[in-house]
Every structure is written in C-alpha cells, then in structure tokens.
C-alpha positions as CSV (number, residue, x, y, z in Angstrom):
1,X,8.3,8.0,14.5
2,X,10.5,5.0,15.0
3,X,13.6,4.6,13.0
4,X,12.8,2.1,10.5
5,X,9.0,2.6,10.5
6,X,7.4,2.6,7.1
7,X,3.5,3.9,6.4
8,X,1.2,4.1,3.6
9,X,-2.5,5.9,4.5
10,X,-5.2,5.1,1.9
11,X,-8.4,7.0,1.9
12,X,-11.2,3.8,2.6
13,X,-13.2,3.7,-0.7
14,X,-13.6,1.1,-3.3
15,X,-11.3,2.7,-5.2
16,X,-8.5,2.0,-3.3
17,X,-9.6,-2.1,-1.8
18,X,-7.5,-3.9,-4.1
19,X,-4.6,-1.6,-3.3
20,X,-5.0,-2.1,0.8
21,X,-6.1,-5.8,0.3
22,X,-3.2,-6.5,-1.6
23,X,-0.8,-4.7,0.8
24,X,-2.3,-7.4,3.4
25,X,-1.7,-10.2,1.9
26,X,1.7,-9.3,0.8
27,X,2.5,-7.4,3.7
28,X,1.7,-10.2,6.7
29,X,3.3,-8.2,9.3
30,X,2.3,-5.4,8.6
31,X,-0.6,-3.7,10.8
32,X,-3.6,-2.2,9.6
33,X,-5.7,0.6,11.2
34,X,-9.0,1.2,9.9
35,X,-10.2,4.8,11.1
36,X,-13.1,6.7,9.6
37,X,-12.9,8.1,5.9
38,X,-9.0,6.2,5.8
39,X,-6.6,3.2,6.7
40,X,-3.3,3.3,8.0
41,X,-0.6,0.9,7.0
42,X,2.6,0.1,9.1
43,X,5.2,-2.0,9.1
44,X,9.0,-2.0,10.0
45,X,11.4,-1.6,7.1
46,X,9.3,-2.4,3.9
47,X,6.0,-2.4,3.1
48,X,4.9,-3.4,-0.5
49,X,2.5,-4.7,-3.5
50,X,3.1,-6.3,-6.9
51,X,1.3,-6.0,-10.0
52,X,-0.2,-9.0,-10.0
53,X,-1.5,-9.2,-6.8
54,X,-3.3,-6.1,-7.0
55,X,-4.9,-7.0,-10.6
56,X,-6.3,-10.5,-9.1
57,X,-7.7,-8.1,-6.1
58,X,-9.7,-6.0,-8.6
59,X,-10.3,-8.6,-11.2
60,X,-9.2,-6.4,-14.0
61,X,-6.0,-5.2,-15.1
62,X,-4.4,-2.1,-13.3
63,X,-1.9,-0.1,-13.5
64,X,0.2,0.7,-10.1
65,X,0.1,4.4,-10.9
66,X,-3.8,4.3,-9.7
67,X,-2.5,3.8,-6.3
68,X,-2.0,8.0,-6.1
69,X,-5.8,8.5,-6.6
70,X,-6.4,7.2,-3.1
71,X,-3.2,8.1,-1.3
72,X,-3.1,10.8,1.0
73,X,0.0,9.7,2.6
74,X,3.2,7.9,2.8
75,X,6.6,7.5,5.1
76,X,9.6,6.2,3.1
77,X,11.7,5.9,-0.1
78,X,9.6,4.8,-2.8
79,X,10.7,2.1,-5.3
80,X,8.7,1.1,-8.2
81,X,8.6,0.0,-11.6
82,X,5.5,-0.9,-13.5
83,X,5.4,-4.0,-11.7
84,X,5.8,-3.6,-7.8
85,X,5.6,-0.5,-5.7
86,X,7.3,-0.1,-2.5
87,X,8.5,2.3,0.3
88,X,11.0,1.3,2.4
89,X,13.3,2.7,4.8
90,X,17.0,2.5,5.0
C-alpha cells in the first residue's frame, strides 16, 4: 500500500448509499471502485463524511455509528465524534 493511502470498503446495499454517496461528495478526489457485492474508497491522506451530509443523503436523521453495519473494511486512524467520521493517515 502507498504511504499515505487511506481506504474505506462498503458492502454495496441500500443500507450503506448515503454513507458512500456522501463520502463522494465530500471526498472529490477521492476514487471509487464499484466491484460486485462492495465499493472501495481511496484517497491520499484523508478521506471523510459529516453528519449532515449523510442525513440529507438518506433523508432522515442518522447516526454515524450506522456506518459499521456496512463496513467490512478500513485503512487508517479513525477520528470521529458524533458529528464527522474520518480515517486519515499521518
């Protein structure tokens, strides 16, 4: 893995949309690989989602911690509060 290279994979249900299409619209250079059953997230450094973003995603409220439901994977230091959640790599 490159040094500085962060990942999130999400399985690809409905469960987990507002969490990947939030994580695109916050994350622009980030790249997204959509593979059978999952979607892998990359970016260099930081990759990360707030609150709010997700919520307006789902159109209903949600809390952050629903993210683990559909995570099978992740590469980085995780930082989050209730209202952002990111991994990033020193």
């Amino acid at each position: 893995m490159s040094e500085g290279k962060v990942f999130l994979i999400f399985q690809d249900t409905a469960e987990a949309r507002p969490f990947i299409n939030a994580l695109e619209q916050e994350n622009p250079k980030a790249s997204f690989d959509y593979q059978p059953g999952m979607v892998r997230i990359e970016a260099m450094g930081e990759l990360g989602m707030t609150r709010e973003v997700v919520c307006e995603q789902a159109g209903r409220d949600v809390d952050l911690q629903e993210l683990h439901l559909t995570l099978i994977s992740l590469s980085g230091n995780i930082e989050e509060d209730d209202d952002y959640f990111r991994v990033v790599r020193h």
